[in-house]
C-alpha positions in Angstrom: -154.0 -145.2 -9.3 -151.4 -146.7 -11.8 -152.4 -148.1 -15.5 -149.6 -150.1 -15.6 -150.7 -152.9 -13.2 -153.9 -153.4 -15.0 -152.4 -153.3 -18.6 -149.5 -155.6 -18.1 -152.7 -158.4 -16.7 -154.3 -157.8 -20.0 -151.3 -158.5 -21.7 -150.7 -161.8 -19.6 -154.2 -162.9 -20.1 -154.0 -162.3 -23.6 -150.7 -164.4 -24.1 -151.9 -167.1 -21.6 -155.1 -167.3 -23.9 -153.2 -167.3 -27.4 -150.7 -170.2 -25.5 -154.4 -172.0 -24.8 -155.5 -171.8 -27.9 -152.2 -172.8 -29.9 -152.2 -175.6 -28.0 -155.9 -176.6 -29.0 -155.3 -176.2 -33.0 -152.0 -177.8 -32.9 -151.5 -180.9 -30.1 -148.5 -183.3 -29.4 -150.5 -185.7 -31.5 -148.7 -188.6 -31.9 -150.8 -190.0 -35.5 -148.9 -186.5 -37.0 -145.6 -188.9 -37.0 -143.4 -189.9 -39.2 -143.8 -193.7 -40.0 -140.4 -194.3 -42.4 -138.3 -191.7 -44.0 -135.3 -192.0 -46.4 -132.4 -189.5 -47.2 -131.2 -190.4 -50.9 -128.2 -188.1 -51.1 -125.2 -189.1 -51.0 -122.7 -191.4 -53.8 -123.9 -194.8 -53.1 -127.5 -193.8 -54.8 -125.7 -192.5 -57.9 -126.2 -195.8 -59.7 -129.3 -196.8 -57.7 -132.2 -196.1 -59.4 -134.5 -198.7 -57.7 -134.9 -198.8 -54.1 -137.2 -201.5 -52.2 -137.8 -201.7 -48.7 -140.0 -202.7 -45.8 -142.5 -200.3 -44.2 -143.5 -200.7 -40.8 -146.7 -202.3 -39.9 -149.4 -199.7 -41.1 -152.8 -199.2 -39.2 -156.3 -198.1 -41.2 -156.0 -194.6 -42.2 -154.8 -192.0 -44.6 -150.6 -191.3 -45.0 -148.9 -188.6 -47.2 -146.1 -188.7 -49.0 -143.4 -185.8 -48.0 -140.1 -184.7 -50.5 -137.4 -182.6 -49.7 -136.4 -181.8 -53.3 -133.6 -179.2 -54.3 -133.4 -178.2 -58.6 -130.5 -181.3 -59.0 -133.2 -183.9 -57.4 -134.3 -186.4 -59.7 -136.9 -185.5 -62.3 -139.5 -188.5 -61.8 -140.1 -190.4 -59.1 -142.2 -193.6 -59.0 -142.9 -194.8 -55.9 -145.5 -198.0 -54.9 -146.7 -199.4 -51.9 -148.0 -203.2 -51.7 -149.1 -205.7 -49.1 -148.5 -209.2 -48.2 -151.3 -210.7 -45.9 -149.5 -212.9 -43.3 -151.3 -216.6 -43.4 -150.4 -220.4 -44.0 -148.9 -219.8 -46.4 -147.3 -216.4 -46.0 -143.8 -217.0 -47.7 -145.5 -217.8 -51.1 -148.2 -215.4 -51.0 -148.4 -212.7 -53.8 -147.7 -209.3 -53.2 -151.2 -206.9 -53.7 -150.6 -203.4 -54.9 -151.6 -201.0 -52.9 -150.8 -197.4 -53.9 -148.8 -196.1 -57.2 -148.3 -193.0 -58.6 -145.3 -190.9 -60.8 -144.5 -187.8 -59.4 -142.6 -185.2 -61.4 -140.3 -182.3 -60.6 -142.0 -178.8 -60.7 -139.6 -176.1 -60.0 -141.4 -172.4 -59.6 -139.4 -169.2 -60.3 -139.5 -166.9 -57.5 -139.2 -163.1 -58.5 -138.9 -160.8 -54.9 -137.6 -157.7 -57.0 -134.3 -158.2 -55.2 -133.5 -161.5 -56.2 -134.7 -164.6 -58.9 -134.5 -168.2 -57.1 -137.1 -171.4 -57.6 -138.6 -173.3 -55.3 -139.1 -177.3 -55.9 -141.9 -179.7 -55.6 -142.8 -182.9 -57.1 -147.0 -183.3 -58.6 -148.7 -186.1 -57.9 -151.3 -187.8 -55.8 -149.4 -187.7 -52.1 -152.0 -188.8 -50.3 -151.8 -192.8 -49.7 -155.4 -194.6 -47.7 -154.3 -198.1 -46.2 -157.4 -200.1 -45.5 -157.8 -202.1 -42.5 -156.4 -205.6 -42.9 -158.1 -208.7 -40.4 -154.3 -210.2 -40.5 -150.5 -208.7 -39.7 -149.5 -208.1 -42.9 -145.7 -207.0 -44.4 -145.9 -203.5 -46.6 -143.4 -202.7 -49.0 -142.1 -199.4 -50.6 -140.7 -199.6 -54.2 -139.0 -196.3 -55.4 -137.7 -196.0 -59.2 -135.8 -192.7 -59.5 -135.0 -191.5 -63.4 -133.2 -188.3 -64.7 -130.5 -186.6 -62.1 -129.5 -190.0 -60.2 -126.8 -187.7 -58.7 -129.6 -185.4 -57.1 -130.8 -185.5 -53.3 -134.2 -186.2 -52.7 -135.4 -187.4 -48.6 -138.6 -189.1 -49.1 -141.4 -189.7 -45.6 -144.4 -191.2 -45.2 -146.5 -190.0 -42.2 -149.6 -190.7 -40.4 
């Protein structure tokens, strides 16, 4: 009798099972999402340092903060998040702060013995809880970049 049937079904088990259990840790879930994302990287930021815009109506729940820095990135980065409660008077209602922090660029020399790069981050507090609000309410995003305007930087918010 021949091995080779039985071991190639172990092997297919086995990769059916790592498939099943892949697919347990890490689902198509769909709160894992990006909510808003911006690319800051091209001339028409150069003399921007302020950028304000709309978010997208936010649910309950915790959000992080995601950069794509590169060593020419801009060295601080303030970003802050605030809410305007829709009502009867929603057009002269006061805008609440919600989240703000200043994040700062870290880069990390890299030695492989071969070669000397670093690798980029910015520190701070990425981790953003929205509460739930009983009315539709308008969010807004308010970044101040400083140091390196020139510098890319893509900044996301997700679920």
């Amino acid at each position: 009798m021949s091995k080779k049937p039985i071991i190639g079904g172990i092997i297919l088990a086995a990769i059916i099972g790592v498939v099943f259990v892949g697919a347990q840790i890490n689902p198509d879930n769909p709160e894992n999402e990006g909510v808003w994302s911006i690319r800051m990287a091209s001339p028409e930021w150069d003399d921007r340092p302020i950028l304000r815009a709309s978010l997208p109506n936010l649910e309950e729940g915790t959000y992080k903060l995601g950069f794509v820095p590169m060593g020419d990135s801009p060295t601080k980065i303030r970003i802050d998040i605030k809410i305007r409660s829709a009502g009867s008077d929603f057009a002269g209602a006061a805008w609440t702060p919600m989240f703000s922090e200043e994040f700062i660029l870290k880069g990390t020399p890299v030695d492989t013995g071969i070669s000397k790069y670093y690798t980029w981050e910015y520190v701070g507090q990425k981790y953003v809880y929205i509460p739930e609000v009983e009315r539709e309410a308008n969010y807004e995003i308010t970044i101040k970049r400083s140091g390196n305007l020139k510098g890319s930087v893509t900044i996301s918010l997700s679920r």
